[in-house]
N, C-alpha and C positions, 0 to 999 in steps of 0.2 A: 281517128279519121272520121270526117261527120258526111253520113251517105247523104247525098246532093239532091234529094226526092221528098214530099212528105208523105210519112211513112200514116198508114191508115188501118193496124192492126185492131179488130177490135178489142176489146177491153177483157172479154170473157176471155180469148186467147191464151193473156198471159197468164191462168193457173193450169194450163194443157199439163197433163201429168201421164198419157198412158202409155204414152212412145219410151218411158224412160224404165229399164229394166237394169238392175246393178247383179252382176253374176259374182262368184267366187268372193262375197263379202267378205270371208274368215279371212280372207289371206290381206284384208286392207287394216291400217293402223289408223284409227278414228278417234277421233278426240274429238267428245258431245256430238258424236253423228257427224263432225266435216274433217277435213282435210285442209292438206298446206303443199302447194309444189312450189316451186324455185324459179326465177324468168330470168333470164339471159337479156343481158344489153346489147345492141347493135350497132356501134358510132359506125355512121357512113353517110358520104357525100351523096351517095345514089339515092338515101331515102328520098320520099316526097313529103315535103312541109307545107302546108297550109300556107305560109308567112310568104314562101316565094312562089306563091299562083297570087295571092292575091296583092304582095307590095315589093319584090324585092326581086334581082335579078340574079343575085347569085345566094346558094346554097352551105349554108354552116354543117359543119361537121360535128352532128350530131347525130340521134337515132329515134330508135323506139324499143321496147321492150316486148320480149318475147318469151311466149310458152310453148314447151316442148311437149311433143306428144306423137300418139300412134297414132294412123289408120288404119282398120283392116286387118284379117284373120288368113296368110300371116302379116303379121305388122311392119308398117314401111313409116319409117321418120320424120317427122312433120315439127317443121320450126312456124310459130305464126303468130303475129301481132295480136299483142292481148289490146282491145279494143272498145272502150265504153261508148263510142261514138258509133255503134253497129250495133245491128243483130247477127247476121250471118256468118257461121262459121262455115270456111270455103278451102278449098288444097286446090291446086291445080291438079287435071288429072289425061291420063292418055286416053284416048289420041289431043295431041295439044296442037288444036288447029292453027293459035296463035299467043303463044304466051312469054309470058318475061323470062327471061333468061335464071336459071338455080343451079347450085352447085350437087344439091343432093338431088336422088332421082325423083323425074314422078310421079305420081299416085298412080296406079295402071289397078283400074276396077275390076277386071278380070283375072285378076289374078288373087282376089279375095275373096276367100268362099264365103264371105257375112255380105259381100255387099248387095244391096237390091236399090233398083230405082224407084222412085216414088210415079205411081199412075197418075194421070191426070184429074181423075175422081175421087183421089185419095183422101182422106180428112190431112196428111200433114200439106198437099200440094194448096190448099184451101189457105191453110199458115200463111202464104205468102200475098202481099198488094196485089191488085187486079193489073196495076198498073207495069209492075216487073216479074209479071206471070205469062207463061204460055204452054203450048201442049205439041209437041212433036208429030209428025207424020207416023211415029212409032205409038202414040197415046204415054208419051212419058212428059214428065214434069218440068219446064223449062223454068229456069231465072233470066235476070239481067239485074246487077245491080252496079250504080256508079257513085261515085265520093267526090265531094267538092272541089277535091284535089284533084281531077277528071281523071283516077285510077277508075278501072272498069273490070269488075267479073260477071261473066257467063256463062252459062254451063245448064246442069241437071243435077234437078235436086234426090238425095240421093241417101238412102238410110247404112250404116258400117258402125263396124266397133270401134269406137273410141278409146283407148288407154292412154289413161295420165299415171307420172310417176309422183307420187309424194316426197315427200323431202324427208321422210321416214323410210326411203327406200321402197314403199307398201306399193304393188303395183292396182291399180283402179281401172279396171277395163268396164266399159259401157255398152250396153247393147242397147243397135237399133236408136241411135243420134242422129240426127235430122241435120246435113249438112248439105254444102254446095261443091259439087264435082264439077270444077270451071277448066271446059275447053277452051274459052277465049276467056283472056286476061292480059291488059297493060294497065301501067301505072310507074314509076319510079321507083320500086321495090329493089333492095338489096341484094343481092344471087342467094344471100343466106337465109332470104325469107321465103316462104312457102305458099303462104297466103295469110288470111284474118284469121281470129278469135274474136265474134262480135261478144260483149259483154250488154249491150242496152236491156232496155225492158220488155223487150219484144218475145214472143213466144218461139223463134229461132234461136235464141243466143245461149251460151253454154250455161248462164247462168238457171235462165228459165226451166232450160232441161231438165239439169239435173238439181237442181234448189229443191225440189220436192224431195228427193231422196234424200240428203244429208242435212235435214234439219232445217229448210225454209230457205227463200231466196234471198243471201246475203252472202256478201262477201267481202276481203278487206287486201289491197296491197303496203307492202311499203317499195318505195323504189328509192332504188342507190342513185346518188347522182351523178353523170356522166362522167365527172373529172376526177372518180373515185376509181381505185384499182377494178376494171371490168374482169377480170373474174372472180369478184364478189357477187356474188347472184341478191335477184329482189326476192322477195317473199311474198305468195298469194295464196288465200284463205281462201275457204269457200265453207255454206252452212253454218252450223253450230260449233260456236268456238271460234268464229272469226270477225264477235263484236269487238268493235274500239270501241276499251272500258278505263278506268282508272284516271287519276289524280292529270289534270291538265286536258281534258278531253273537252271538243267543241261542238256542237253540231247544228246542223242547220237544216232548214227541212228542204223536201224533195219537191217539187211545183208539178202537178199534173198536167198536162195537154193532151187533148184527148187524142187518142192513134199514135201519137209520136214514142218513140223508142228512147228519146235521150233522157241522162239525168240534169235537169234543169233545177236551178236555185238562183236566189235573188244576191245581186249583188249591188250593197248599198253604196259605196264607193271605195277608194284608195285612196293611202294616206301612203306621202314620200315626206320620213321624219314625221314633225308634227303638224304636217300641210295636207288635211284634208279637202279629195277631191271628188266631190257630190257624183255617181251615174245618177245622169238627167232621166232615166228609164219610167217611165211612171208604172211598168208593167211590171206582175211579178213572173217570176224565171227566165231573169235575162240575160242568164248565162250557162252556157252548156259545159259540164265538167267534163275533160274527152282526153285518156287516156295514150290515142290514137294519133295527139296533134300536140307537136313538140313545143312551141310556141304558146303564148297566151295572148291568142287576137283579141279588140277590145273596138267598140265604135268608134269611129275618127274623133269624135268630141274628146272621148276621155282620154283618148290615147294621146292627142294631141298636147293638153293638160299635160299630163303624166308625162311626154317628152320636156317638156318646157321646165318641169319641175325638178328633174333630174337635173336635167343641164343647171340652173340655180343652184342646186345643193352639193352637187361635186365640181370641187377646186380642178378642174382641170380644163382643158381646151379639146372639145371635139372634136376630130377628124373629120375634115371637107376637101372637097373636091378630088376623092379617090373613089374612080370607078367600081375597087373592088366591094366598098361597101353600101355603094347607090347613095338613100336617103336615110339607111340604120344609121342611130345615135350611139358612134362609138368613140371609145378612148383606147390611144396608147399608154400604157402601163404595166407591170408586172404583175402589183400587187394593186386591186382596189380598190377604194375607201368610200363608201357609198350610203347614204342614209338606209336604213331600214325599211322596205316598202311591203304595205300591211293593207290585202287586200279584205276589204269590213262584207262579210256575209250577214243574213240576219240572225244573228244570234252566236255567230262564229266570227271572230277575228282572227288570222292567219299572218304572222309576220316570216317576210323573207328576206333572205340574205342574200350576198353577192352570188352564191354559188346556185342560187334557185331563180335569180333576174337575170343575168348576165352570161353570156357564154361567149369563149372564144376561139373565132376562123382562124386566129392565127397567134403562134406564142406571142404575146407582150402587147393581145389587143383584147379589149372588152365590148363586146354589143348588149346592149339591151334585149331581152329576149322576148319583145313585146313585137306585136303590129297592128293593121288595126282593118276593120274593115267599114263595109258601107250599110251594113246591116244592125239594129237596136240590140240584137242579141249577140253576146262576144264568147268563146271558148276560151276556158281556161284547161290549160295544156299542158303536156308530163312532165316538162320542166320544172315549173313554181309546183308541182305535186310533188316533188322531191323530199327526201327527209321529213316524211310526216307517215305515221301509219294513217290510212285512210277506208274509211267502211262504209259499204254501201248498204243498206238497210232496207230493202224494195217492201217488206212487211211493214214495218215501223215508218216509212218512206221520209228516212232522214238519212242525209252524209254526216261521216262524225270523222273529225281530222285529230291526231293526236301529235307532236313534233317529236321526231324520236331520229336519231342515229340510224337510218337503216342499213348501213353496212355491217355495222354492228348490234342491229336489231335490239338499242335500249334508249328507254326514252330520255326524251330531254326534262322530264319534270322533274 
């Protein structure tokens, strides 16, 4: 999910290191200083897509992927979208003036002997934009933040212990994490989501936090893709031990802008088959790699291209004039047979298959998993990030894409 604001952190920010304290290390199982936990898939019609705010009326049955975790001493269960398109990591919490509806309970700050609110004079309350800052009649630490998708949290920013589980079983409890306790929150979220996991660059996001302590700020998922048995879990690295290294590895560098939180990288163009198609972009990082947004929006130019080229290159007849799929370019079929489309990074080519372009609303139909917007800079989205281990490198400030089986967590070279 890409937050709808721009973000204006300074620069110093993002090595903030002394909020982050790791208690009971002996009992963590570490590999070179980092860790590995497991993310949960979520197919649901409730999510909110990018694709249908900005082009389409109806909703694909699809998801987002999610990291399980604690809050709080004693610890209450927290499902939340792992997120490169964010910084803020947020729970909804009681009293819930107004919030989306969840299956599990929530987060009630009172009832956790770690948590403390952030002052409004505080160095982490300073962390946050001037712009989605403010300060209570109490002198506590307010947020507001909202996503493109016009989900919206609000709340008080709010310090608690963190615990993630490894996939070693190793439990990782955090003390004193810099999170958002949102009393007001909407959006199209799942009953089984909780709230965010921002992962950006920004000096809030889980990565930030705790990347000083296990070895530097880096990390790496692979994600399973949706039409694969969902209780397969994805795999997420974090620190040392979680480069994408070895034989077929691509990478391409990371584009600075100054204050913004995203990871931006240039994208040279798309090839459908052997039909390269130029981004006209003359700028570098025009494209936001985001976790967050199921979909891979693209500027009307290319996308436009890239629909025209598809319809050329597969033998079939597209679907018109059915309500249910608006203006998506779809096909009826079971099985389908589709050119290879290879999005060209600079220095990384990326080829995808039917199961990383295409998704489908309904048995025996196929959409393109594109859309496109009115904007020069386009996301690319958790779908086409499918079956590829993938590393973020904020030291080295390069993404490095690997093709591998991630249900099976072996590579494809």
């Amino acid at each position: 999910m890409i937050m709808g604001y721009p973000i204006l952190f300074h620069i110093s920010f993002l090595f903030v290191t002394f909020f982050i304290l790791l208690i009971n290390f002996s009992t963590i199982k570490v590999v070179n200083g980092g860790f590995s936990v497991k993310l949960i898939r979520i197919n649901s019609t409730k999510v909110a897509h990018l694709l249908d705010t900005v082009q389409s009326p109806t909703h694909a049955d699809l998801g987002v992927h999610i990291l399980e975790m604690s809050f709080g001493n004693p610890s209450t269960k927290y499902y939340g979208i792992i997120d490169t398109g964010s910084d803020l990591i947020w729970t909804q919490c009681l009293p819930c003036d107004n919030c989306f509806p969840q299956i599990y309970p929530y987060f009630d700050p009172k009832k956790s002997s770690t948590y403390t609110s952030v002052n409004c004079q505080e160095d982490e309350c300073n962390l946050l934009k001037e712009s989605v800052k403010g300060c209570s009649s109490q002198n506590q630490c307010t947020y507001r933040f909202s996503y493109l998708d016009t989900s919206i949290t609000q709340g008080l920013l709010a310090l608690d212990t963190i615990t993630l589980q490894s996939s070693s079983d190793g439990v990782i409890p955090l003390q004193y994490m810099i999170f958002g306790c949102g009393h007001n929150n909407s959006g199209g979220f799942d009953e089984k989501v909780m709230g965010i996991v921002g992962l950006g660059q920004g000096p809030l996001s889980l990565i930030s936090q705790i990347g000083p302590s296990f070895g530097g700020r880096r990390f790496s998922y692979c994600l399973v893709p949706y039409y694969v048995d969902y209780k397969l879990p994805s795999i997420m690295s974090f620190g040392s031990g979680s480069e994408v290294v070895g034989d077929g590895v691509v990478s391409t560098p990371l584009i600075k802008k100054e204050s913004q939180p995203f990871y931006y990288v240039t994208l040279q163009g798309i090839s459908v088959g052997d039909t390269f198609l130029s981004f006209d972009s003359s700028s570098k990082g025009n494209m936001i790699i985001d976790s967050g947004t199921t979909f891979t929006i693209l500027p009307q130019k290319l996308y436009d291209q890239l629909v025209e080229e598809v319809k050329k290159q597969v033998p079939l007849q597209p679907i018109i004039d059915d309500p249910q799929f608006g203006d998506r370019l779809c096909y009826r079929t079971i099985n389908l047979q589709q050119p290879i489309i290879t999005t060209h990074f600079e220095g990384a080519d990326i080829q995808l298959k039917t199961i990383q372009t295409f998704y489908q609303p309904n048995f025996g139909v196929f959409c393109l998993a594109f859309g496109s917007i009115s904007s020069d800079i386009g996301i690319y989205g958790n779908l086409v990030q499918t079956n590829y281990l993938i590393g973020f490198d904020l030291e080295s400030e390069l993404v490095s894409f690997k093709a591998t089986h991630c249900n099976l967590h072996q590579s494809l070279v």
